[in-house]
C-alpha positions in Angstrom: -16.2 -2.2 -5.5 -18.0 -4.1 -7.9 -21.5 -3.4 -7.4 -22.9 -5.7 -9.9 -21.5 -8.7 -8.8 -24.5 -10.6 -9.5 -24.5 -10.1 -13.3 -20.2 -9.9 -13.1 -21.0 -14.3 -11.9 -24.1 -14.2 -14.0 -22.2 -13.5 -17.3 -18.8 -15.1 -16.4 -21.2 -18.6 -16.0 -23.0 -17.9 -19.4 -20.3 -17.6 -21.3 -18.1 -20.4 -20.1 -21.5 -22.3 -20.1 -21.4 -22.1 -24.1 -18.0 -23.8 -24.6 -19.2 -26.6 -21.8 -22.5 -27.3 -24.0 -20.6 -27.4 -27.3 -18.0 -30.2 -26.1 -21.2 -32.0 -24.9 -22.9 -32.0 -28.0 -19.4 -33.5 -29.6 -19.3 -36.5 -26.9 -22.9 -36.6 -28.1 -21.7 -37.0 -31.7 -18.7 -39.4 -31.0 -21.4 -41.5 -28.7 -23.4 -42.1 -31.9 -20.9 -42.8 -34.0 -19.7 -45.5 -31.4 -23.2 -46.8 -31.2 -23.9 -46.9 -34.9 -22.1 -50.0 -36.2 -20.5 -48.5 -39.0 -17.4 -48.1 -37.5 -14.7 -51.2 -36.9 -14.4 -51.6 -33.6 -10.4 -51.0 -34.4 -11.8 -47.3 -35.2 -13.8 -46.9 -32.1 -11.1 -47.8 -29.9 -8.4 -46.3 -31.3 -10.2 -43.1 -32.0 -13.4 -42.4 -31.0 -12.4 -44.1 -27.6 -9.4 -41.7 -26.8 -11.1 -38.6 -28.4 -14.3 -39.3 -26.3 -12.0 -39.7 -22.9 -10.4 -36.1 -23.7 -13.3 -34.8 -24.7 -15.0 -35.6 -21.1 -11.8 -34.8 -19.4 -11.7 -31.2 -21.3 -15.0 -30.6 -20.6 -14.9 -31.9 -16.6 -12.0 -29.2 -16.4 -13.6 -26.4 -18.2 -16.4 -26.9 -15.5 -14.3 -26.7 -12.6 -12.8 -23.8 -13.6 -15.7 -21.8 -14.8 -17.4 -22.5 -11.3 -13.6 -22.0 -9.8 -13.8 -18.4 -11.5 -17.1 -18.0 -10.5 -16.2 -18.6 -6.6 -13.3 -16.2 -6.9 -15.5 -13.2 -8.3 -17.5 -13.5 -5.3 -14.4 -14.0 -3.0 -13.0 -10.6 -4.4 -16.0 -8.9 -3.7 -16.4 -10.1 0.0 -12.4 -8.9 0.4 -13.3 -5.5 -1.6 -16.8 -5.6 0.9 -14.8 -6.1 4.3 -12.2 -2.9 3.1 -15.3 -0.5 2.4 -16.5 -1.1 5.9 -13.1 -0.2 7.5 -13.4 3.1 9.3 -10.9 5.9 7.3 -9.6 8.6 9.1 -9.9 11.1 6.6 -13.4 11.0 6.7 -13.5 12.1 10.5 -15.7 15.0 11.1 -15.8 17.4 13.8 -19.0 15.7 15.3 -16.4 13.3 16.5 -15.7 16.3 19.0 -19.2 16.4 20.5 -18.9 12.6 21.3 -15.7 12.9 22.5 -17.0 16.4 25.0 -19.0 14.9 27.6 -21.4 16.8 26.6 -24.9 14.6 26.7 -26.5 13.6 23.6 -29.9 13.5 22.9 -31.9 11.4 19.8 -32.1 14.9 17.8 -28.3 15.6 18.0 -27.4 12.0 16.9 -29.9 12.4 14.7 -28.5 15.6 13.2 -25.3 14.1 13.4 -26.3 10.8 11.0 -28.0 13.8 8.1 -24.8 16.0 8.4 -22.4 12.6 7.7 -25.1 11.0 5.2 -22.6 9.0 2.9 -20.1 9.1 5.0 -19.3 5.3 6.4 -16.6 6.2 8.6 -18.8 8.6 10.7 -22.0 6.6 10.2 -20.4 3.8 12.0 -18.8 6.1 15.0 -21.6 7.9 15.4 -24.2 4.6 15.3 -21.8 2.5 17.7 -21.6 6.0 20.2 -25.9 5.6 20.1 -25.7 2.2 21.0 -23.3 2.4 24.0 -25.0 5.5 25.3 -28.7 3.8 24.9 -29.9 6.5 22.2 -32.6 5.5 19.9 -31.7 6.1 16.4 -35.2 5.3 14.9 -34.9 3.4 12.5 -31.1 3.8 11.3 -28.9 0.9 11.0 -25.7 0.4 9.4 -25.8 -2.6 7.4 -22.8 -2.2 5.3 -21.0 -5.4 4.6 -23.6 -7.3 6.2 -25.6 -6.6 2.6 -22.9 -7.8 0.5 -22.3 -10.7 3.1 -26.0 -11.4 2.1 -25.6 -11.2 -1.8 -22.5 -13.3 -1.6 -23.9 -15.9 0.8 -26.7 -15.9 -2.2 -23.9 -16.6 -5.1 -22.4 -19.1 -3.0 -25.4 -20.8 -3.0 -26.2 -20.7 -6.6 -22.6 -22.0 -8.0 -22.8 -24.8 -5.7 -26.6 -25.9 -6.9 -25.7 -24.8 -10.8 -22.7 -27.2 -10.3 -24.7 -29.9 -10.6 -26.4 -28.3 -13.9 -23.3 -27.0 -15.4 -22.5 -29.9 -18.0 -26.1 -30.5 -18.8 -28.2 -29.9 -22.1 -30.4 -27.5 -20.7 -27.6 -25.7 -18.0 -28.2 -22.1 -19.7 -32.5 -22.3 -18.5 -31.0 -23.5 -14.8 -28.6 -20.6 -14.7 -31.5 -18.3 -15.7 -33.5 -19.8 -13.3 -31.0 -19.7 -10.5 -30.7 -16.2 -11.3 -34.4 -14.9 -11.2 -34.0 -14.4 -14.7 -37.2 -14.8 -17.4 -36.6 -16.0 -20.8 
């Protein structure tokens, strides 16, 4: 799984962010030479018109899809997120056994248990959920697994719908630092 999702939508935005400025500096140019009065108005509707409409249109679509892409990044990673959290057989360990016995656990076996399976989500998970049936305290470990991710997407969502509105401006690439936590 793609644990640098945040700089994966980071970069994906910047760089699509580059081609959105550039056509907005060419309506810019085509806006002037509309405005100028040198041009017969023949010229301005017949060009500059119909180049200006596509230009807006190009540039409208080109910031759909880079906030389009961005949303699917993040949608991967929640899929790739909910996958890692599924318990595996394979990584069963034979402390299974002792919660399967009977046998009553105290805080310093499930304690041993979560240092023996450290890194291991599929037992971390069992032996956690065993804990919490059977009323154990486990100090202070919790599994957070996709809840985390859940989190850092939740974030991303947030800042492609607010840079959405900044996408197609002059100064998009300072809001997407911004957005980002990121100092210039």
């Amino acid at each position: 799984m793609d644990n640098n999702i945040i700089e994966t939508v980071y970069n994906n935005l910047d760089a699509k962010t580059d081609d959105i400025i550039g056509m907005g500096v060419q309506c810019k140019e085509l806006d002037k030479k509309i405005s100028s009065g040198r041009y017969s108005q023949k010229t301005i509707d017949n060009e500059f018109k119909p180049k200006l409409d596509e230009l807006r249109k190009n540039q409208r679509k080109a910031c759909d899809d880079a906030l389009n892409e961005a949303r699917e990044l993040v949608a991967q990673y929640r899929a790739d997120a909910a996958d890692e959290d599924k318990l595996n057989p394979a990584e069963l360990t034979d402390d299974v056994k002792l919660m399967q016995s009977g046998i009553i656990l105290k805080p310093r076996d499930i304690e041993g248990m979560l240092k023996r399976n450290e890194g291991n989500k599929t037992m971390t998970q069992i032996i956690l959920r065993y804990a919490e049936e059977n009323k154990i305290d486990t100090g202070h470990v919790h599994y957070r697994g996709a809840h985390e991710y859940e989190e850092t997407a939740r974030g991303l969502d947030q800042i492609i719908h607010y840079y959405g509105r900044w996408i197609d401006k002059p100064n998009s690439k300072q809001m997407l630092k911004k957005f980002f936590g990121i100092d210039e």
